[in-house]
Short mmCIF file of the C-alpha atoms (twelve columns), coordinates in Angstrom:
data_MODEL
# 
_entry.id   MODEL 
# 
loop_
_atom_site.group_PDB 
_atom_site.id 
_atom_site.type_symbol 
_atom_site.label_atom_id 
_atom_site.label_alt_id 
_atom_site.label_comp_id 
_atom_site.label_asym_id 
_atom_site.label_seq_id 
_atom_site.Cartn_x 
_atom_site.Cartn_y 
_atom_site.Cartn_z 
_atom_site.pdbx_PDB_model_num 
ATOM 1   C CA . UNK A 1   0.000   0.000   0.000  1 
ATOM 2   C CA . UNK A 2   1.284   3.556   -0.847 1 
ATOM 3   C CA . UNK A 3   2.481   5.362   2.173  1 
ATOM 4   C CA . UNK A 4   0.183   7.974   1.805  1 
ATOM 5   C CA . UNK A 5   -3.216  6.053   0.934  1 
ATOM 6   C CA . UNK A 6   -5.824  5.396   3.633  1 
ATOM 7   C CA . UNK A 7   -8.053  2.571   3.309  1 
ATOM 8   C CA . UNK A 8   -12.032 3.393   3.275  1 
ATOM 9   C CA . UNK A 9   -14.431 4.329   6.488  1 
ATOM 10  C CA . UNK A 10  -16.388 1.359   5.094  1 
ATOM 11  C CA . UNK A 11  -13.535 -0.897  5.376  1 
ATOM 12  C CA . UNK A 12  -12.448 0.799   8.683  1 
ATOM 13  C CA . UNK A 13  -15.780 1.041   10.883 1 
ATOM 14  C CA . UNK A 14  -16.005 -2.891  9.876  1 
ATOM 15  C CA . UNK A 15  -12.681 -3.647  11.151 1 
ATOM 16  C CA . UNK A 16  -13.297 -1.313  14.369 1 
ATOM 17  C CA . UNK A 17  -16.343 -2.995  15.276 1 
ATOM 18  C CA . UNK A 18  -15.066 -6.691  14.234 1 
ATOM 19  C CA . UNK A 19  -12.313 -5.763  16.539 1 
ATOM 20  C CA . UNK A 20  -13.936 -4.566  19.376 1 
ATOM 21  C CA . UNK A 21  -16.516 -7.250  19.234 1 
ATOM 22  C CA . UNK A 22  -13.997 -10.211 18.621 1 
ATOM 23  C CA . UNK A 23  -16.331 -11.825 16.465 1 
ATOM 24  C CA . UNK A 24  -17.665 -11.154 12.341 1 
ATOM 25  C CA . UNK A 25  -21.187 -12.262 13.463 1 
ATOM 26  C CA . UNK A 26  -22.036 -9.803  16.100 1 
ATOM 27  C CA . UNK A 27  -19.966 -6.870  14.379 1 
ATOM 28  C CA . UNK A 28  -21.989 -7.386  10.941 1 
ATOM 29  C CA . UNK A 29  -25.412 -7.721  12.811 1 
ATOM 30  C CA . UNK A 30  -24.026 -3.903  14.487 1 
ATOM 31  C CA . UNK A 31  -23.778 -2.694  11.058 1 
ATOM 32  C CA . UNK A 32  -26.736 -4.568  9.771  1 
ATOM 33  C CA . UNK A 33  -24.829 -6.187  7.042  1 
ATOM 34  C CA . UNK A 34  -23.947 -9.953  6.812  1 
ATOM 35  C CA . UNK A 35  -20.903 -11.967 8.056  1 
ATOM 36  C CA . UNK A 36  -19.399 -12.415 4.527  1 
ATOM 37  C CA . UNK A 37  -19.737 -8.707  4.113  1 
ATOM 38  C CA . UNK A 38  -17.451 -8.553  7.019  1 
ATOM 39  C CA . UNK A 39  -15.248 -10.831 6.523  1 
ATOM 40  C CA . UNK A 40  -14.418 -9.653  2.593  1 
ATOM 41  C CA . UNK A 41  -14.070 -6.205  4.261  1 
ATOM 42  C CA . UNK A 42  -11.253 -7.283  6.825  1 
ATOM 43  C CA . UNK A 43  -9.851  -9.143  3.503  1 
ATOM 44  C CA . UNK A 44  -9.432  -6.292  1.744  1 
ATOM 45  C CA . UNK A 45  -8.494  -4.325  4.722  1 
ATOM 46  C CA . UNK A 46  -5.949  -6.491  5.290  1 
ATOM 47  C CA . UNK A 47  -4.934  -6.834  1.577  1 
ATOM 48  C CA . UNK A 48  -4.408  -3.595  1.277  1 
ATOM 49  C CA . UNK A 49  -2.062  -2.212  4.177  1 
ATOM 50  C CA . UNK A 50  -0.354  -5.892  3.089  1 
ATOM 51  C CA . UNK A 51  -0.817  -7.106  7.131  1 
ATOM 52  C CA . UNK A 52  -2.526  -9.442  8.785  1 
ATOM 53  C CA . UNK A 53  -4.654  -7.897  11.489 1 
ATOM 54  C CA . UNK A 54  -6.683  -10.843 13.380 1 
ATOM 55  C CA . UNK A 55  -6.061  -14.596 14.116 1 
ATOM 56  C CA . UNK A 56  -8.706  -17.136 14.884 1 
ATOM 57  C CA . UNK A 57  -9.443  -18.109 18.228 1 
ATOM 58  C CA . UNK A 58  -12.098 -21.139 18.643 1 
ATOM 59  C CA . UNK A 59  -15.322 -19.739 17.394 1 
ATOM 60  C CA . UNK A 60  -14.584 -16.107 17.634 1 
ATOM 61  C CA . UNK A 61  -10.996 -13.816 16.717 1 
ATOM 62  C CA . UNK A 62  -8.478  -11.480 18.394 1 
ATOM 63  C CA . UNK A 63  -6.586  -8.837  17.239 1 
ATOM 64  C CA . UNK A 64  -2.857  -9.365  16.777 1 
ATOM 65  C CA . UNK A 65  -0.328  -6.507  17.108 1 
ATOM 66  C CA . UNK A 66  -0.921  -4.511  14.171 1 
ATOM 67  C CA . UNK A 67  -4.501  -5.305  14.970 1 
ATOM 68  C CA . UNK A 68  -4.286  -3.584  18.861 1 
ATOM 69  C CA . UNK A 69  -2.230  -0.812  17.201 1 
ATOM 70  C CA . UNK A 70  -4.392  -0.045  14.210 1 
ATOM 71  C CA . UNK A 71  -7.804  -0.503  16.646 1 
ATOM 72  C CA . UNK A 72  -6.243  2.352   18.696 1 
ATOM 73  C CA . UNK A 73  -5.788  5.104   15.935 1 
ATOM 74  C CA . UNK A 74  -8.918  3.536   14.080 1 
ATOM 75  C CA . UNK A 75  -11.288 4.635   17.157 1 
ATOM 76  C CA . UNK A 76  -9.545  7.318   18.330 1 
ATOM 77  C CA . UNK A 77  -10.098 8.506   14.807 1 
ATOM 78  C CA . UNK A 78  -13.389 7.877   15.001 1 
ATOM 79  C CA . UNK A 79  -14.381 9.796   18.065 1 
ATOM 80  C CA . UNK A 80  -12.967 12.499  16.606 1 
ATOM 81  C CA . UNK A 81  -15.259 12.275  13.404 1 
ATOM 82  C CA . UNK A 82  -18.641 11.681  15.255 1 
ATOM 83  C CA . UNK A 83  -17.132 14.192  17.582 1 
ATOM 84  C CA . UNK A 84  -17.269 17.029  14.744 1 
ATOM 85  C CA . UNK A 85  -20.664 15.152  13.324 1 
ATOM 86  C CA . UNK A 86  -22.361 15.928  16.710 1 
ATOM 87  C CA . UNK A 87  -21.255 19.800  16.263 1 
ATOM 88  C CA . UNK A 88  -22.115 19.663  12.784 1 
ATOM 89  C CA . UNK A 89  -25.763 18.841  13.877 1 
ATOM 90  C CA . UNK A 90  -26.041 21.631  15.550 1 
ATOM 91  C CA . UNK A 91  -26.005 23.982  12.366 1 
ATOM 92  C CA . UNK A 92  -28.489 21.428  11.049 1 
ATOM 93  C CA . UNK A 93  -30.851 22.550  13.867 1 
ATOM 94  C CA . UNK A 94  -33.949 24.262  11.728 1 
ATOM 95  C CA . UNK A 95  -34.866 26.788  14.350 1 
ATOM 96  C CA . UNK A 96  -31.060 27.808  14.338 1 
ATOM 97  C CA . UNK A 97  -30.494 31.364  13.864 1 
ATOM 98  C CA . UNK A 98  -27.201 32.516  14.039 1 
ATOM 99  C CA . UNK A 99  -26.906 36.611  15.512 1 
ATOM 100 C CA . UNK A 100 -23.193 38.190  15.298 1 
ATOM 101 C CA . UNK A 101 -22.781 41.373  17.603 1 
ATOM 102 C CA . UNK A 102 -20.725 43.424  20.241 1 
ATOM 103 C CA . UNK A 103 -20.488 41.579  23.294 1 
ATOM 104 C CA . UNK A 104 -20.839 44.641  24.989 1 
ATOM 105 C CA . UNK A 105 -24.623 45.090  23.158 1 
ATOM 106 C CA . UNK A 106 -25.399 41.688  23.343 1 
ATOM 107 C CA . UNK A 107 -24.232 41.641  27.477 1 
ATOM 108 C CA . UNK A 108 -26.815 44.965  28.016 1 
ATOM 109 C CA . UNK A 109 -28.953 45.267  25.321 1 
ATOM 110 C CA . UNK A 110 -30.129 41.584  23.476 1 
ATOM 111 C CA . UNK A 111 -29.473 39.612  26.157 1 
ATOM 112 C CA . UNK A 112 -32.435 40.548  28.507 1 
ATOM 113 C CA . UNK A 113 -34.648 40.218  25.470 1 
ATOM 114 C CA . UNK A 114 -34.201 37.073  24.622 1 
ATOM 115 C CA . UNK A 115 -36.615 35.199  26.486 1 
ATOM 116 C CA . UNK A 116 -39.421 37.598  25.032 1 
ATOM 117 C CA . UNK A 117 -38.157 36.635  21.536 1 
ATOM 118 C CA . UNK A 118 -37.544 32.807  22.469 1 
ATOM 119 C CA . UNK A 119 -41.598 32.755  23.542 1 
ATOM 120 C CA . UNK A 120 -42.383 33.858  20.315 1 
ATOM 121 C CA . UNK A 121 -40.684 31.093  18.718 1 
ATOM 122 C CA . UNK A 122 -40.564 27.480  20.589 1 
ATOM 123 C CA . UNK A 123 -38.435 26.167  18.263 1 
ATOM 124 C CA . UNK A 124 -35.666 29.128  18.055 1 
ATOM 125 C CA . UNK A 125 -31.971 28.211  18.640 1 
ATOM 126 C CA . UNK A 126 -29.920 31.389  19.310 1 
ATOM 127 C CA . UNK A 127 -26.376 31.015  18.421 1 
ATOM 128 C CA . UNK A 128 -24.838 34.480  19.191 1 
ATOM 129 C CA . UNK A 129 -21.229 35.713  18.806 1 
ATOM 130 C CA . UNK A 130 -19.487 38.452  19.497 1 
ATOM 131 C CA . UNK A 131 -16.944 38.018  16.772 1 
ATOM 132 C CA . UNK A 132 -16.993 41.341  15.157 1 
ATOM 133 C CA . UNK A 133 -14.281 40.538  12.490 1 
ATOM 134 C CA . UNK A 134 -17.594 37.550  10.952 1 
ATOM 135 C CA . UNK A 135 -18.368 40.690  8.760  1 
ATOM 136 C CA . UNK A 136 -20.683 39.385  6.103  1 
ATOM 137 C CA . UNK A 137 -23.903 37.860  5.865  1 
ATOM 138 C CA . UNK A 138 -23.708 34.984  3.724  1 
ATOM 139 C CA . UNK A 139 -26.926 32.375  5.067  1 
ATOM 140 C CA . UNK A 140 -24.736 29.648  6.063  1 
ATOM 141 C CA . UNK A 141 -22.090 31.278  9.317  1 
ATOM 142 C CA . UNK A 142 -24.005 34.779  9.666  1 
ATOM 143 C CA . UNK A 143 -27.741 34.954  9.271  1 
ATOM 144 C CA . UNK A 144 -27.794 38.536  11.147 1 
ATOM 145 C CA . UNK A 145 -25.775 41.273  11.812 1 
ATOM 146 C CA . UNK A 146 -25.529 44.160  14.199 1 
ATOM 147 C CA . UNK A 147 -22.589 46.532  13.749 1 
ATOM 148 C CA . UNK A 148 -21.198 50.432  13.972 1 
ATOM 149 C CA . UNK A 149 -21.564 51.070  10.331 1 
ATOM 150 C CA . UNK A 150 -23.695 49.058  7.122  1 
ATOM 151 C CA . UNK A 151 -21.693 46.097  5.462  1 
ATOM 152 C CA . UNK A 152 -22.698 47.595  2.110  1 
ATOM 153 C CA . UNK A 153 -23.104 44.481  0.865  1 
ATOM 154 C CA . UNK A 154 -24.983 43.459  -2.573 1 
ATOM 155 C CA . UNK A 155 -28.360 41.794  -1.046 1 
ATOM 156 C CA . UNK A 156 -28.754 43.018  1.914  1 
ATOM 157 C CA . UNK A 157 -31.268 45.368  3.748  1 
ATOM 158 C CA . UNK A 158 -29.686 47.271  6.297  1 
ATOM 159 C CA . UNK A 159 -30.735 50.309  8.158  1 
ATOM 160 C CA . UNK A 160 -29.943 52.504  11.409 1 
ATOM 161 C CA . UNK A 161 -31.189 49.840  14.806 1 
ATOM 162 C CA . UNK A 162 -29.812 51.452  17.765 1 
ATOM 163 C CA . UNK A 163 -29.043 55.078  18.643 1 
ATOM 164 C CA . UNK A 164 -26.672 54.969  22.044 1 
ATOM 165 C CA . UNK A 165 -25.715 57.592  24.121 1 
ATOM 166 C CA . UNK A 166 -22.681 58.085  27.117 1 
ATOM 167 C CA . UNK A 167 -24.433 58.189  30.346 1 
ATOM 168 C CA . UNK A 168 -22.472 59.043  34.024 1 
ATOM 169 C CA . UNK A 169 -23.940 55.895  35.913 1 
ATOM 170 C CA . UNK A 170 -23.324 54.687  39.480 1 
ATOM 171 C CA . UNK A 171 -24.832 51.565  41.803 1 
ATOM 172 C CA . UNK A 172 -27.844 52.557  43.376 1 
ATOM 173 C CA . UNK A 173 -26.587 52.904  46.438 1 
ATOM 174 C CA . UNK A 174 -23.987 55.493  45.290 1 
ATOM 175 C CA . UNK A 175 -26.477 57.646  42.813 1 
ATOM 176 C CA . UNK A 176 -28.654 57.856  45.815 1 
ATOM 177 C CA . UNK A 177 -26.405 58.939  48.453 1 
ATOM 178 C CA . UNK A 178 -24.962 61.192  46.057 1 
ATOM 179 C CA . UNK A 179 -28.102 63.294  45.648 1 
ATOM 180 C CA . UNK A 180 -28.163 64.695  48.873 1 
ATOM 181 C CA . UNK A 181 -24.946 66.156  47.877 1 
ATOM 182 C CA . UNK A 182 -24.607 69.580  45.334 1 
ATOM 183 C CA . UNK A 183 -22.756 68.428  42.342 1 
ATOM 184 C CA . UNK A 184 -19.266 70.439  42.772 1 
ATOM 185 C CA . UNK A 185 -18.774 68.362  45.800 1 
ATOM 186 C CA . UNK A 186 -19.887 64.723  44.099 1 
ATOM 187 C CA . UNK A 187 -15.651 64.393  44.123 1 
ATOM 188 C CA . UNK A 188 -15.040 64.995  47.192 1 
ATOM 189 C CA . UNK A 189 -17.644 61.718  47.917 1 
ATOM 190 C CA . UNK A 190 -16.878 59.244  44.959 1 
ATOM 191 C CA . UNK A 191 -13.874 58.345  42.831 1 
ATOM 192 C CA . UNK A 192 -14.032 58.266  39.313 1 
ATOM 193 C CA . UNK A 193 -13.489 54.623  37.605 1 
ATOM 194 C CA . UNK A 194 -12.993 54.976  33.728 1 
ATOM 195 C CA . UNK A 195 -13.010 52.953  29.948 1 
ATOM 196 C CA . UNK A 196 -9.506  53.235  28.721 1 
ATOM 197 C CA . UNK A 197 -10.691 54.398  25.009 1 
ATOM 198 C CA . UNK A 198 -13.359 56.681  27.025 1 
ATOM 199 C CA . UNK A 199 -10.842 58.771  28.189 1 
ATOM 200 C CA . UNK A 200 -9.191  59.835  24.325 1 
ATOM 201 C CA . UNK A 201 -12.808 59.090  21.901 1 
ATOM 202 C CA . UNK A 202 -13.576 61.688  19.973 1 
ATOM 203 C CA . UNK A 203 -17.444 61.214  21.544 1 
ATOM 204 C CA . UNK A 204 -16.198 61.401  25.467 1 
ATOM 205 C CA . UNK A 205 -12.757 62.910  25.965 1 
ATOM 206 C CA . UNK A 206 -13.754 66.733  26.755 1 
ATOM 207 C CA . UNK A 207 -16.707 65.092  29.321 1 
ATOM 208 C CA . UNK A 208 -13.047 64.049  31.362 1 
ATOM 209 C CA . UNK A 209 -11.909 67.365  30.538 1 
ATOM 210 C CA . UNK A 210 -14.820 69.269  32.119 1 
ATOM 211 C CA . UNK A 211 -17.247 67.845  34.055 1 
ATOM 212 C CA . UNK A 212 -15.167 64.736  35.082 1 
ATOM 213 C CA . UNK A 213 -12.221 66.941  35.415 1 
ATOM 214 C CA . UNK A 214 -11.952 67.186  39.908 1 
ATOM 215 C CA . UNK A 215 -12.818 63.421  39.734 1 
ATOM 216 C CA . UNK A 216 -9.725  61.136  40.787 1 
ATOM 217 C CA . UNK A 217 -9.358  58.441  38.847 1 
ATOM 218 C CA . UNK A 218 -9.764  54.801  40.518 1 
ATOM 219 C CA . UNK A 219 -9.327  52.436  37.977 1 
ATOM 220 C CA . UNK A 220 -8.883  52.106  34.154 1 
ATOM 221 C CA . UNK A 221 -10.431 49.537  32.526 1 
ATOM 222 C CA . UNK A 222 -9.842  48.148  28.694 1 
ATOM 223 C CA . UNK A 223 -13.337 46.042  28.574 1 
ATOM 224 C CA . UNK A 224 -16.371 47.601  29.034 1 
ATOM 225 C CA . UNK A 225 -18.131 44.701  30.687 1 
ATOM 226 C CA . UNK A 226 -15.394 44.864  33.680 1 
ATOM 227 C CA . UNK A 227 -15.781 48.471  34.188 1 
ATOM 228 C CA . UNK A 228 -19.875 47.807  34.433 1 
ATOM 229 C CA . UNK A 229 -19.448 45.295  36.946 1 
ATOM 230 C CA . UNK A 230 -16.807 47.341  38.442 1 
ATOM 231 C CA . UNK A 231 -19.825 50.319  38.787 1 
ATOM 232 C CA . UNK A 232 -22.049 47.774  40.542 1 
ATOM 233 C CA . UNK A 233 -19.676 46.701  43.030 1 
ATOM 234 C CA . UNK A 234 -19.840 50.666  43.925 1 
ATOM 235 C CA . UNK A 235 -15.988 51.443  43.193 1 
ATOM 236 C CA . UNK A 236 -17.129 54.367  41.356 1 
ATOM 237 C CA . UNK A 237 -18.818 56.236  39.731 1 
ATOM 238 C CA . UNK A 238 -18.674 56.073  35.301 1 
ATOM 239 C CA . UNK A 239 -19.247 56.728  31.800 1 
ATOM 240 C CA . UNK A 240 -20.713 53.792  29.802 1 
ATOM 241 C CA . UNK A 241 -22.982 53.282  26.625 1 
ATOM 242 C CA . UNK A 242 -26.455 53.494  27.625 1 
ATOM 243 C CA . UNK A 243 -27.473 50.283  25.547 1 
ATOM 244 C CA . UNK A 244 -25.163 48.282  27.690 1 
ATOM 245 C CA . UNK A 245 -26.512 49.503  31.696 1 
ATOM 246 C CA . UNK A 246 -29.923 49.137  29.965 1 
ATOM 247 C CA . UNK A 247 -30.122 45.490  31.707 1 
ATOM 248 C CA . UNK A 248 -28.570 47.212  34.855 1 
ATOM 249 C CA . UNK A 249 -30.946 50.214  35.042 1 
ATOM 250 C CA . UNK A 250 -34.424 48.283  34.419 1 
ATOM 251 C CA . UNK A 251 -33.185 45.775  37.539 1 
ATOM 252 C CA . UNK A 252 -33.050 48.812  40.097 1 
ATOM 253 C CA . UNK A 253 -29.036 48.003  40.490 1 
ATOM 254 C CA . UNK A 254 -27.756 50.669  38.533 1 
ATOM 255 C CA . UNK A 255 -29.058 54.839  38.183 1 
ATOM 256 C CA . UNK A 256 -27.900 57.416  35.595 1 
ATOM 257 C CA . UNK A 257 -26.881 60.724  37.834 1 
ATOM 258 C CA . UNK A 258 -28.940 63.644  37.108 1 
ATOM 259 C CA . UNK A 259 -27.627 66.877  35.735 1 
ATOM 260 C CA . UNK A 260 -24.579 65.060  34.005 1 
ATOM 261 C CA . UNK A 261 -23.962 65.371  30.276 1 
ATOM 262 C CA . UNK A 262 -25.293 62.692  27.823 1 
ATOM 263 C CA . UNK A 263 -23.128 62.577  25.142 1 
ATOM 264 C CA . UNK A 264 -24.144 60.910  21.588 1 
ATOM 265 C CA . UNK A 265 -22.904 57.610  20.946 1 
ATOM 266 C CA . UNK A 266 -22.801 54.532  18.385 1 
ATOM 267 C CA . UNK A 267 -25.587 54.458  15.700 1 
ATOM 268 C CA . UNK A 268 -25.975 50.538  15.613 1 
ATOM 269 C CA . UNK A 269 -27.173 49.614  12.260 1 
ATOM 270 C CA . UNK A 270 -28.958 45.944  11.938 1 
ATOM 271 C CA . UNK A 271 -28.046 43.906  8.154  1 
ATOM 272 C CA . UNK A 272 -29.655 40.731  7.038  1 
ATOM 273 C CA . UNK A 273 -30.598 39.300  3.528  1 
ATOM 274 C CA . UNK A 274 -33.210 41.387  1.674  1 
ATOM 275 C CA . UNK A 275 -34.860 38.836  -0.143 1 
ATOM 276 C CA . UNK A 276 -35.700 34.444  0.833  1 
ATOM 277 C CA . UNK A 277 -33.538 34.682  4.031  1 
ATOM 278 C CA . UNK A 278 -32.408 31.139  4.515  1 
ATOM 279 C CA . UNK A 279 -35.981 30.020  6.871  1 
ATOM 280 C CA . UNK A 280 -38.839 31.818  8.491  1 
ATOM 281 C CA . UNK A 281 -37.002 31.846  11.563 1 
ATOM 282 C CA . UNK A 282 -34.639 33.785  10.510 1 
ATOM 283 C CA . UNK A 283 -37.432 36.323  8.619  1 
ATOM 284 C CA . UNK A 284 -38.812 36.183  12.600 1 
ATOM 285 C CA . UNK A 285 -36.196 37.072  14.182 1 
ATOM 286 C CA . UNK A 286 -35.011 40.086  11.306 1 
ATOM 287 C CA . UNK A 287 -38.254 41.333  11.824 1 
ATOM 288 C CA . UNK A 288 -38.707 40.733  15.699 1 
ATOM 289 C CA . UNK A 289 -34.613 42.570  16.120 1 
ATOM 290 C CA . UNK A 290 -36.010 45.241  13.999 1 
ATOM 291 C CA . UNK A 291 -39.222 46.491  15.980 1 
ATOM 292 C CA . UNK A 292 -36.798 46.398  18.942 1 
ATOM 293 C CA . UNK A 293 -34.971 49.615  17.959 1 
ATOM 294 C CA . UNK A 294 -35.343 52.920  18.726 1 
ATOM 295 C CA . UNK A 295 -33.944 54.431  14.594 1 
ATOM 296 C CA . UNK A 296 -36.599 54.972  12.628 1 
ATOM 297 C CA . UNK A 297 -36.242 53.008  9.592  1 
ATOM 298 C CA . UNK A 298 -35.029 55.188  6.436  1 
ATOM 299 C CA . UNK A 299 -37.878 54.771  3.760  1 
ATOM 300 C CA . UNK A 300 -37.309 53.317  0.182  1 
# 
């Protein structure tokens, strides 16, 4: 046999279960074939990596040692392969639906609507990244997108979702005591903890300047998500994208302070496949993602 050639599955799957059964009769009734079938598969098998792989042992066989060896990489082969079937399923799944967004929108915004959407639609299986770089909508990886600008993309309908804004935010606890205080002493009560890009964006940087300015700094953070639950722990008082302390605010544990700038921030714009999207589910969910936003759609 050439180095490089690999007998069949067919031929392999009846060797691994002739193997692991020690006898042709039970392994072909596994693979609902007959005995003969088996034992011309081992033949071949066995002609064709030029070994012998069993020996007969009274009614039954056992593997000799390139048997054991070859039975080892055969199955551990094959787990692998029904291994990546069994995931493979899973994009199978007709009520799959597969959403790509921001973790930090999907952390405040989609995920505390998703059990409104899921009631809708019994059958719905969410499968929801945050990999920003899956970029294009093309009805087999991405069925949806939401994202900071349109994919421009031939095919696609896309329009403005999501208009976010910077909010100051604090714990409860904190925004509470805090307004029993006047404001040009709030720093003199509270430390200021802060998003790294925050602190230089073109959107936030003068808010640090000016209002922010008498606040000392706590703690920088480079993930948005920290510096949230950072906020709730009451280390501090923030600025954060309204869209992602929506969650936080409609629980009771988080409050925007009063009087504070809001700043404008990302317009979230919402792409998916104009015409036939790949299922109804996915139509659904388009349309259900859509009358969720607060844009009003462009017309034409």
């Amino acid at each position: 046999m050439s180095e490089h050639r690999i007998p069949s599955l067919k031929l392999l799957m009846g060797f691994e279960a002739a193997a692991r059964h020690k006898n042709f009769s039970r392994a072909a009734n596994e693979l609902h074939v007959s005995q003969s079938a088996i034992s011309h598969q081992i033949q071949l098998l066995e002609e064709q990596i030029n070994q012998p792989l069993f020996r007969r042992v009274g009614r039954g066989v056992e593997l000799n040692v390139a048997g054991e060896v070859l039975q080892r990489s055969v199955q551990r082969s094959l787990a692998i392969l029904r291994s990546g079937l069994g995931r493979i399923a899973t994009y199978l799944d007709p009520g799959l639906v597969v959403v790509v967004c921001p973790s930090t929108l999907l952390h405040g915004w989609l995920q505390p609507r998703i059990q409104e959407l899921e009631a809708q639609l019994p059958e719905l299986c969410l499968m929801l990244s945050g990999d920003e770089t899956a970029c294009f909508v093309d009805e087999v990886d991405v069925d949806i997108t939401i994202s900071d600008r349109p994919i421009l993309q031939a095919g696609l309908l896309e329009f403005p979702l999501l208009q976010d804004e910077w909010v100051i935010v604090g714990n409860t606890k904190v925004v509470t005591r805090l307004a029993a205080i006047p404001r040009d002493q709030h720093h003199l009560h509270i430390d200021l903890i802060c998003l790294e890009e925050s602190l230089t964006g073109d959107a936030t940087a003068q808010l640090f300047l000016e209002s922010l300015a008498l606040f000392r700094k706590r703690a920088i953070y480079d993930d948005p998500r920290l510096l949230l639950d950072a906020t709730l722990r009451g280390r501090g008082i923030t600025c954060l994208p309204l869209l992602l302390i929506e969650g936080s605010l409609a629980s009771g544990e988080a409050m925007i302070l009063p009087d504070y700038p809001r700043l404008p921030g990302t317009t979230w714009w919402l792409s998916g496949v104009a015409e036939n999207p790949r299922s109804t589910t996915v139509a659904h969910v388009f349309n259900w993602l859509k009358s969720q936003g607060n844009c009003v759609p462009e017309e034409g």
